[in-house]
C-alpha positions as CSV (number, residue, x, y, z in Angstrom):
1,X,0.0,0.0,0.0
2,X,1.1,3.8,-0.8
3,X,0.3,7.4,-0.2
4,X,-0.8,9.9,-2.8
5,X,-0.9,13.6,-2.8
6,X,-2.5,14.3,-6.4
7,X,-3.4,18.3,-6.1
8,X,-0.4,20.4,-5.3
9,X,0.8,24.0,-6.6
10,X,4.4,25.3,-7.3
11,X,6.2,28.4,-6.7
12,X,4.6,29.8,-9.7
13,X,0.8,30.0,-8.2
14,X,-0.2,32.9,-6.1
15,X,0.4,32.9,-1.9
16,X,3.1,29.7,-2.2
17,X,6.4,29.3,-0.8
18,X,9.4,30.0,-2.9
19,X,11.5,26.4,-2.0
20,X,7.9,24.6,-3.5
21,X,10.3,22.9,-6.2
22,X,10.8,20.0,-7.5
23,X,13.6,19.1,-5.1
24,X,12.0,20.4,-2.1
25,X,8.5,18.2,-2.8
26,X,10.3,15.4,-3.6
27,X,12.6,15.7,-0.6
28,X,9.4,16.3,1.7
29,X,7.7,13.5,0.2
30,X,9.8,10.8,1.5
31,X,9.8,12.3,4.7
32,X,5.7,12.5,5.6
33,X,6.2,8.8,3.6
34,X,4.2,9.6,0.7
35,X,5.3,7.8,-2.9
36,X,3.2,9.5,-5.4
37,X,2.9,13.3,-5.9
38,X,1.1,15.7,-7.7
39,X,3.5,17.8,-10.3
40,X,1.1,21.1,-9.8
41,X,1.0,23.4,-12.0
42,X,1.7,22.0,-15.4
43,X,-0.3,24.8,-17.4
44,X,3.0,27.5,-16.4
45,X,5.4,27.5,-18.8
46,X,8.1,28.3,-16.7
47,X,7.1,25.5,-14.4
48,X,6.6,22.9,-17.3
49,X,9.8,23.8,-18.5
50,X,11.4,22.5,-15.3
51,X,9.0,19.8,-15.3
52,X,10.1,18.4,-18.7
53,X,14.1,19.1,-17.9
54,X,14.3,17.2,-14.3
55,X,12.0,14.4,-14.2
56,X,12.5,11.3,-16.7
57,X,9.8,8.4,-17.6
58,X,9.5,6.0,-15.3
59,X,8.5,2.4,-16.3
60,X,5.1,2.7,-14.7
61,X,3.9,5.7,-17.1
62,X,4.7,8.0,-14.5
63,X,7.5,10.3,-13.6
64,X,10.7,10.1,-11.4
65,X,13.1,13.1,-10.3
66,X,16.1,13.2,-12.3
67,X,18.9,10.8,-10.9
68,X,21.0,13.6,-9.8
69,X,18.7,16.0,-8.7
70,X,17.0,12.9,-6.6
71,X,20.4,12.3,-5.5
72,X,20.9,16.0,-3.8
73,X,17.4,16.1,-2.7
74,X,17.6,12.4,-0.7
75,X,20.9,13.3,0.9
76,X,18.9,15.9,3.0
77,X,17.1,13.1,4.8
78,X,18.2,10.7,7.5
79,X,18.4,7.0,5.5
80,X,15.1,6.2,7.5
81,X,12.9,8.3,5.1
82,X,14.5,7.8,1.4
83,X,11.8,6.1,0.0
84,X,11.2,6.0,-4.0
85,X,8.9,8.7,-5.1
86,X,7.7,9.5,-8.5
87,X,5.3,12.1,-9.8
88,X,2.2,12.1,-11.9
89,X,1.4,15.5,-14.1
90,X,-1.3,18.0,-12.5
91,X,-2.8,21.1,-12.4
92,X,-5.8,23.0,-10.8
93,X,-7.2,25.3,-13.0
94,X,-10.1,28.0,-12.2
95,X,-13.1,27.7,-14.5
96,X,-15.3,31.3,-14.0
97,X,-18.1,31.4,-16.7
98,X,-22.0,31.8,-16.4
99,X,-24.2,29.1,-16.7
100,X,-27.9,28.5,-15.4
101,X,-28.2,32.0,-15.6
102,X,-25.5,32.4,-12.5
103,X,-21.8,33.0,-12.2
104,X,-20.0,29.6,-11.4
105,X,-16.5,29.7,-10.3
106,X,-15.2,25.9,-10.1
107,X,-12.0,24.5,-9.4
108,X,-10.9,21.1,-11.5
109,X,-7.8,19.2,-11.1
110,X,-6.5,17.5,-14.4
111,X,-4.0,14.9,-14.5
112,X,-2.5,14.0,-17.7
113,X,-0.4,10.6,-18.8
114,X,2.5,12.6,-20.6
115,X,4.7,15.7,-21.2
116,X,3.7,15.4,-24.9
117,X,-0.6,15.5,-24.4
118,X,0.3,18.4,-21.6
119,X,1.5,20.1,-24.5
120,X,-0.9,20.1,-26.3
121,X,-3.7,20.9,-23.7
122,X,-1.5,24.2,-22.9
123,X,-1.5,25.3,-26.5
124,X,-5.3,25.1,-26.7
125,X,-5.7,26.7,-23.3
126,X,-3.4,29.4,-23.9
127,X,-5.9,30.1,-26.5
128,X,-8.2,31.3,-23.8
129,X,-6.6,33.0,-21.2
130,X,-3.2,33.6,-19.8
131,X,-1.2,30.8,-18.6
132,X,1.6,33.0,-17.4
133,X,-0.4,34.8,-14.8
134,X,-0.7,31.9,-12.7
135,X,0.4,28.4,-11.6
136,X,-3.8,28.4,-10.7
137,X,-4.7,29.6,-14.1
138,X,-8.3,31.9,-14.3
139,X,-9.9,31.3,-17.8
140,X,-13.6,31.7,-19.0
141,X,-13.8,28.1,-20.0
142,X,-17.0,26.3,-19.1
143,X,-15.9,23.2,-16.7
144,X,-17.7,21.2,-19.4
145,X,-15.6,22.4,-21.6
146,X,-12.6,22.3,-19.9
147,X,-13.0,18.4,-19.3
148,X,-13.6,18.3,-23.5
149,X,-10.4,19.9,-24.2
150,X,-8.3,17.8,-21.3
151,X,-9.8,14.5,-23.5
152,X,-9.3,15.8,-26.7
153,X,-5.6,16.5,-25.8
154,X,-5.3,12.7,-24.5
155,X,-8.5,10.3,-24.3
156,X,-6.4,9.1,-20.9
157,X,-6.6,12.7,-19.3
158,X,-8.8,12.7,-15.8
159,X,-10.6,15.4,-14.6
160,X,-11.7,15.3,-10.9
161,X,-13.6,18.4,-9.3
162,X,-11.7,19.8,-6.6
163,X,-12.7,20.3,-3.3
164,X,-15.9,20.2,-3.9
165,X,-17.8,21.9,-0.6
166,X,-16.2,24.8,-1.2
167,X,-18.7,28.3,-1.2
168,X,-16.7,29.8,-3.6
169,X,-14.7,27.7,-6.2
170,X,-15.8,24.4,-6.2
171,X,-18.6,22.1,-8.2
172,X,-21.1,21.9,-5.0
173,X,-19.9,25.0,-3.6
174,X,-22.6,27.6,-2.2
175,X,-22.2,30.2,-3.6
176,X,-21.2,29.9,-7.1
177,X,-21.6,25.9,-7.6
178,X,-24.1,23.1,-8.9
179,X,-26.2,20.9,-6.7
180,X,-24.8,17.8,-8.7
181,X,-21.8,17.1,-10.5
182,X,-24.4,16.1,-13.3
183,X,-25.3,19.0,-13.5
184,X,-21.6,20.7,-14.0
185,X,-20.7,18.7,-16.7
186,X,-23.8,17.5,-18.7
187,X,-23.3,15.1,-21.1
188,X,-19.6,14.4,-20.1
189,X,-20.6,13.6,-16.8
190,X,-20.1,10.0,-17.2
191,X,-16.2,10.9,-17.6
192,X,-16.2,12.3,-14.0
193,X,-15.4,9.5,-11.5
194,X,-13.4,10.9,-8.7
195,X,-14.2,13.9,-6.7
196,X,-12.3,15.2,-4.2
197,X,-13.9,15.9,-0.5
198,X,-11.3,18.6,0.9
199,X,-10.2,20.1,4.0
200,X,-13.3,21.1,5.4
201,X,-15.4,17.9,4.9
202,X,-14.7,14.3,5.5
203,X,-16.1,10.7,3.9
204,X,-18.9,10.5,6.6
205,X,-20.5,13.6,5.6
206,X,-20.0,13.0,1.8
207,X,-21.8,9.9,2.3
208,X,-24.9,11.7,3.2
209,X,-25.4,12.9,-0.2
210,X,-26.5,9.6,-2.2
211,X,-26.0,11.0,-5.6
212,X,-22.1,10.7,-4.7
213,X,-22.1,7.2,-4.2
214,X,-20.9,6.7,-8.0
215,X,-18.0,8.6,-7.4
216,X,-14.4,7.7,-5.8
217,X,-13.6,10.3,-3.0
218,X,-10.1,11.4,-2.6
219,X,-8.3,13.1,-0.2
220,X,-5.4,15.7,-1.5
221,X,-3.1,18.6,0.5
222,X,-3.8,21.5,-1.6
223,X,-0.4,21.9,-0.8
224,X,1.4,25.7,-1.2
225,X,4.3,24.8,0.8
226,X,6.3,21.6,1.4
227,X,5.9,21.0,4.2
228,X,1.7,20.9,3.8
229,X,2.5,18.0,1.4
230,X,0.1,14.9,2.8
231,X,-2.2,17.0,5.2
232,X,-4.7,14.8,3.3
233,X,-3.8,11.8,1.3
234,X,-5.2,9.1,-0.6
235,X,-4.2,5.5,-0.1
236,X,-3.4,2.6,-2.7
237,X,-3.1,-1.1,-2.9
238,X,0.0,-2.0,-5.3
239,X,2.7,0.2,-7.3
240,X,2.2,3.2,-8.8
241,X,1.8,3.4,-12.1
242,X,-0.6,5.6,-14.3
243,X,-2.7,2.7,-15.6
244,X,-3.4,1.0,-12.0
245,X,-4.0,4.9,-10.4
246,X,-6.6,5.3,-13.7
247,X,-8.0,2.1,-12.9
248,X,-8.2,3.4,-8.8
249,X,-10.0,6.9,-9.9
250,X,-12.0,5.4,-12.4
251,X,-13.8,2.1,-10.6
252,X,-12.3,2.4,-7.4
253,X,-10.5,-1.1,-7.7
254,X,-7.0,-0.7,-6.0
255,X,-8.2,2.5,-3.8
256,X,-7.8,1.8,0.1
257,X,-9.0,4.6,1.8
258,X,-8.1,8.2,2.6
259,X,-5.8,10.2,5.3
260,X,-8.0,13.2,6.0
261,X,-7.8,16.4,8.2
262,X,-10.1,16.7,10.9
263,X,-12.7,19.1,8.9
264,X,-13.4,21.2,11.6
265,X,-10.1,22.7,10.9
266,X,-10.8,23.4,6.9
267,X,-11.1,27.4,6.1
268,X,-15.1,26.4,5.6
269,X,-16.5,23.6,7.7
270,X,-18.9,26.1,9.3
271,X,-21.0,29.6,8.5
272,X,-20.0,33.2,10.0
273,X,-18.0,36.4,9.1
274,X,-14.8,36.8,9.5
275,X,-14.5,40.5,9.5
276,X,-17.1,40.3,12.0
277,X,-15.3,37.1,13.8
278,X,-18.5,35.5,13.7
279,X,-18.9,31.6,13.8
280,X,-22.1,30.0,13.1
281,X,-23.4,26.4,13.0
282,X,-26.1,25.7,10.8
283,X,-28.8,25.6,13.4
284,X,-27.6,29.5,14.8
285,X,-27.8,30.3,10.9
286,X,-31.2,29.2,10.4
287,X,-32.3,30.7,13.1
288,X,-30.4,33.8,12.7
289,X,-32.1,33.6,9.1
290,X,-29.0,33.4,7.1
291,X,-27.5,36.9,8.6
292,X,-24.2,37.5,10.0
293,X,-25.8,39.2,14.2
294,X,-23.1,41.4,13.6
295,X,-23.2,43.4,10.5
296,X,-27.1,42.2,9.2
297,X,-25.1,41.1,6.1
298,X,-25.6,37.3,5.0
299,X,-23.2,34.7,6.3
300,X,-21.1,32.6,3.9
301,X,-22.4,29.3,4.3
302,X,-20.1,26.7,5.3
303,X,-19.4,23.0,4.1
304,X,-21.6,21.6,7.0
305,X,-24.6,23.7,6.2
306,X,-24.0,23.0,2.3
307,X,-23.9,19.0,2.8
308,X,-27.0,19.6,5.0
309,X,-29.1,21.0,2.1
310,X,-28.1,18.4,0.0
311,X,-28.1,15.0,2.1
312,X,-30.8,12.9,1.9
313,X,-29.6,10.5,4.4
314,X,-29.1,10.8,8.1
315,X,-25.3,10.9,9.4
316,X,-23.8,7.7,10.2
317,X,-25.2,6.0,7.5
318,X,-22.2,4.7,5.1
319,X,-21.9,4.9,1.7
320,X,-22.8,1.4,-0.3
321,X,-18.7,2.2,-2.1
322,X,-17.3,3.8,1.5
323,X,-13.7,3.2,2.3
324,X,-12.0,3.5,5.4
325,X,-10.7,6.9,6.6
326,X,-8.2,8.5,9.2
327,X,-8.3,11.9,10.3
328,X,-5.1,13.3,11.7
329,X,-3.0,15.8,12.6
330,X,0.4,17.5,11.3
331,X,3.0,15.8,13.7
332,X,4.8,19.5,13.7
333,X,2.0,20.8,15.9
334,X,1.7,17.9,18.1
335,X,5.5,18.3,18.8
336,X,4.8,22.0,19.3
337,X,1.8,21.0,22.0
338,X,3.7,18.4,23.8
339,X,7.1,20.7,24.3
340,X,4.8,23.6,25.1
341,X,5.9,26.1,22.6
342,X,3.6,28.2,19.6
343,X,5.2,27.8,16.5
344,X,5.9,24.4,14.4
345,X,9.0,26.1,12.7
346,X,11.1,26.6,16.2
347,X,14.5,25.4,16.8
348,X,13.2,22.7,19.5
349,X,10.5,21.5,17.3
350,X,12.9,21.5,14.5
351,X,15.3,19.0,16.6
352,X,12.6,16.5,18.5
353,X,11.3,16.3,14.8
354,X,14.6,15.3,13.2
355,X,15.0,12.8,15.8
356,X,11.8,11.0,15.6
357,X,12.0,11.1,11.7
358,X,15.9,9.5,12.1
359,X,14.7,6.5,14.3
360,X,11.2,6.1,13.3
361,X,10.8,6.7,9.9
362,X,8.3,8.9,8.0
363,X,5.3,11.3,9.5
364,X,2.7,9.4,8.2
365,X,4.1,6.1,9.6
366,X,4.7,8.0,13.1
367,X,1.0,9.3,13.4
368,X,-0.3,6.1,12.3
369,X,1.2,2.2,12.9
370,X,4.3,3.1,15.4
371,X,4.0,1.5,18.8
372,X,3.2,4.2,21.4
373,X,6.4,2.7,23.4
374,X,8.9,3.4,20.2
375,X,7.4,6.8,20.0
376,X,7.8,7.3,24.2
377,X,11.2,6.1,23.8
378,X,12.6,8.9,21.5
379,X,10.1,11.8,22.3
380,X,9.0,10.8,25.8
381,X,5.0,10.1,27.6
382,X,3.8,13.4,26.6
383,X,4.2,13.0,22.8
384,X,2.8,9.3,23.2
385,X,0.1,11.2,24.8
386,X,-0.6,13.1,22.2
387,X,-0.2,10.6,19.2
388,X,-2.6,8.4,21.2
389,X,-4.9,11.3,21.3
390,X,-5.3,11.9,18.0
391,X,-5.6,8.6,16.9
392,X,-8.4,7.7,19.3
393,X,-10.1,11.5,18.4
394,X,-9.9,12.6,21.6
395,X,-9.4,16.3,21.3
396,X,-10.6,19.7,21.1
397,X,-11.9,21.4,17.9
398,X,-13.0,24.7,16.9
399,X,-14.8,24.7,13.4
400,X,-13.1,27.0,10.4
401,X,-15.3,29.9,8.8
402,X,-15.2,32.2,6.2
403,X,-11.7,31.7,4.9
404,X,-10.7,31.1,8.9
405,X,-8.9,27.8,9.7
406,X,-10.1,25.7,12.6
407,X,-8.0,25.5,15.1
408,X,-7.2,21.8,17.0
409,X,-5.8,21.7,21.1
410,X,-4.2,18.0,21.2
411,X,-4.0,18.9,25.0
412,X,-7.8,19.8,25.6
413,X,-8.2,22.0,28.9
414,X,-11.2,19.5,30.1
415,X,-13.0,22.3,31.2
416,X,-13.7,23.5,28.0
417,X,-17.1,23.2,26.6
418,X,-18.2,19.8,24.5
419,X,-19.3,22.4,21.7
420,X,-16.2,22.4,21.1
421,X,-15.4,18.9,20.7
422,X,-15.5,16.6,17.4
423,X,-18.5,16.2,16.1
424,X,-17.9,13.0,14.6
425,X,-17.1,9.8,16.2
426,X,-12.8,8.5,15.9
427,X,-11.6,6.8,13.2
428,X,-12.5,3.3,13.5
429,X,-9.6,1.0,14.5
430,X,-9.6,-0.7,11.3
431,X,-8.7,2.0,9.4
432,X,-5.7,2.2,7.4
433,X,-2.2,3.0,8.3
434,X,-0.5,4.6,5.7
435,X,2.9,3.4,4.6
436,X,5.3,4.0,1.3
437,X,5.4,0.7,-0.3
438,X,8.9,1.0,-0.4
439,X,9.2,1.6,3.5
């Protein structure tokens, strides 16, 4: 089994990191334990022009980092996290166009098989908006449309509709999406098959909504730094290669489950204002009828409330195609909690996660399968603690709103009000741990 992160960005999209290279994802990669990534970005020229000089075929129909460059990038790892990792071409492109008499601003992620039909999609899009603008490119293109184009450039090329709860760029989103995927992409629709759930929602509440139970959910970072790489995942039976991952998005054969946040920390999961710092569940929203108490203006409605229009089952009724899930959180920020300090990036964080990625291997692997003893051993009972926490669920969450992530306590003060707890049950033990396959 093997961890994907298939929706990523570069350097070259707006509000990302300046080391999000090639070298730096790859290098991060191996160390959260993931062996398939997302390329981002393909539609900038300057980014496909590094794409196409530093990573080579691989014999999978996928890509690998250039021997040397893969070389330099490994060497910055301990020997416990040097997995293989190779890289399948994607971008996320912005579709804002009117239809049904409304504006609709969707996001779709495209993955293609090859440098050669990436090509060729570019020169047709760059003959309808700018390409150079934006690793995220904006264009006027239908999403319809956009999936014709991705096909006619290679029959192989996937199209799955990016976090798709979001109010304001996604498929299902509420204030500028559909309420179906049918409905998005008409008579291509059949060609969708995969939609991915993001930050702010999780399988549970997607499987409320029964006209998604002919689609594979996925789980992806969104990743605009490195370090973000794997916040959500998707897991895999087998190798990677491009024909088993097609096989994976399009039937669901070979797909084990996903890694997900908790999506009460998602930018969305819940209504309110931010100027007005105002945090809304559905219930207050209703009730408030649909208007921020502060300002009288209305509320952008969250993922929760959006689900909740469109379910027509109750919650804790599975999906008839559900796979396991795992909801988790950064190891960074557990560190930071257990040794008492406020950022992830200081000096002691820095050093207790170096350690625990030198004897016990990748993130991923730490968070999920590593005996709590190993992990007491290196970073003593209180990170133990804290692992075990967040594995059994068992910890404080306030909901994201308006563009305003969540926030997560690992070390709940018990006083603090159950409102403020998950409001979903833990991951099920049977869930998934995920590994590298060549861990």
């Amino acid at each position: 089994m093997y961890a994907a992160d298939l929706h990523i960005h570069s350097k070259y999209s707006r509000a990302t990191a300046t080391d999000l290279d090639l070298e730096h994802l790859h290098r991060e990669a191996m160390r959260k334990g993931v062996s398939l990534v997302g390329s981002g970005d393909f539609t900038h020229p300057g980014w496909f022009t590094e794409l196409s000089e530093q990573l080579v075929p691989d014999s999978g129909g996928l890509y690998r980092l250039r021997d040397d460059v893969a070389a330099a990038s490994a060497a910055g790892n301990p020997p416990s996290c040097r997995g293989e990792v190779r890289f399948v071409l994607q971008t996320e492109i912005s579709s804002i166009y009117r239809a049904g008499e409304r504006v609709r601003k969707v996001h779709n992620i495209l993955l293609m098989p090859d440098l050669d039909s990436v090509a060729r999609l570019n020169a047709r899009l760059e003959r309808v908006g700018n390409l150079k603008s934006d690793g995220r490119p904006i264009l006027g293109l239908d999403s319809r449309d956009l999936l014709e184009v991705a096909l006619e450039a290679h029959p192989e090329a996937i199209c799955i509709p990016a976090h798709i709860w979001t109010p304001w760029f996604s498929v299902l989103g509420s204030k500028s999406g559909f309420d179906s995927v049918q409905e998005c992409y008409r008579d291509l629709a059949a060609h969708i098959t995969a939609v991915e759930t993001g930050l702010s929602s999780d399988p549970p509440m997607n499987w409320r909504v029964s006209s998604l139970d002919g689609y594979v959910l996925v789980s992806n970072s969104d990743a605009h730094s490195p370090s973000k790489l794997a916040r959500e995942a998707t897991l895999f039976d087998g190798e990677p290669t491009w024909a088993a991952l097609r096989r994976a998005l399009s039937t669901g054969d070979g797909l084990v489950g996903t890694v997900e946040f908790y999506p009460e920390e998602g930018k969305y999961h819940l209504d309110g204002h931010r100027k007005c710092e105002t945090r809304m569940a559905p219930v207050e929203t209703a009730r408030a009828g649909g208007l921020c108490p502060v300002c009288g203006k209305p509320v952008t409605v969250g993922v929760l409330n959006r689900v909740e229009q469109l379910a027509d089952r109750d919650a804790g009724i599975r999906s008839p195609r559900a796979r396991d899930f795992r909801s988790l959180v950064g190891l960074d920020q557990i560190v930071a909690e257990t040794l008492g300090v406020a950022g992830r990036t200081t000096r002691r964080v820095e050093e207790l996660m170096g350690r625990l990625l030198e004897r016990l291997g990748p993130e991923l692997s730490i968070l999920t399968e590593v005996p709590g003893e190993e992990i007491q051993k290196v970073g003593g009972p209180r990170l133990r603690e804290g692992i075990e926490r967040v594995r059994s669920g068992d910890i404080v969450l306030l909901g994201g709103y308006d563009g305003e992530f969540g926030t997560v306590k690992v070390f709940p003060d018990e006083s603090a009000p159950s409102s403020l707890r998950s409001l979903f049950p833990p991951s099920s033990p049977s869930s998934p741990s995920p590994t590298s396959s060549s861990q």
